[in-house]
N, C-alpha and C positions, 0 to 999 in steps of 0.2 A: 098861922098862930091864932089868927081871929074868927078862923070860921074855914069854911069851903076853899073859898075864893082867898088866889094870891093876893095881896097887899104889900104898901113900903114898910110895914112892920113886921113882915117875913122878908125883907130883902134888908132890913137893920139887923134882926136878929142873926142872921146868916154873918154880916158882918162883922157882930162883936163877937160870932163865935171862932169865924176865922180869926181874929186878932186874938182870942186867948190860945191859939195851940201850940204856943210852947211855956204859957204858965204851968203851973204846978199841978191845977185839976182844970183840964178847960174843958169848952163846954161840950166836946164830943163824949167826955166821960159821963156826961150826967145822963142817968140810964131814959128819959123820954125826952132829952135836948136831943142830945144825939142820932138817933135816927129819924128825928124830925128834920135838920141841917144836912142829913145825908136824903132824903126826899127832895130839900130847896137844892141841893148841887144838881139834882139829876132834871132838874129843870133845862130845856133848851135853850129858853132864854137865858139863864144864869150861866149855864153853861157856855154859851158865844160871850158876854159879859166878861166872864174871868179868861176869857183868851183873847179877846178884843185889848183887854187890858198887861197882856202881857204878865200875868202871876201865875207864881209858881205852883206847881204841886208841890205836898198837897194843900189841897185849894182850904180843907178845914181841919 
């Protein structure tokens, strides 16, 4: 979100956008959130993260 390099403000954002997916327009919908949040899932790390933590799909 800030640049190249991951950061805890792409591992927040990731987060608030998993908590909107079942508002009304969450943030998968927004046409440059969304395939930014779909790049942070496909992270390895994020990816062990959301299984380590036992959540469900889908993850956003």
């Amino acid at each position: 979100m800030l640049g190249k390099d991951y950061s805890v403000v792409d591992a927040y954002a990731f987060a608030l956008c998993r908590w909107s997916r079942r508002m009304a327009r969450p943030g998968m919908s927004w046409p440059h959130f969304g395939p930014y949040a779909t790049r942070v899932a496909e992270r390895p790390a994020v990816l062990r993260a959301l299984r380590a933590e036992h959540l469900s799909e889908p993850w956003i």
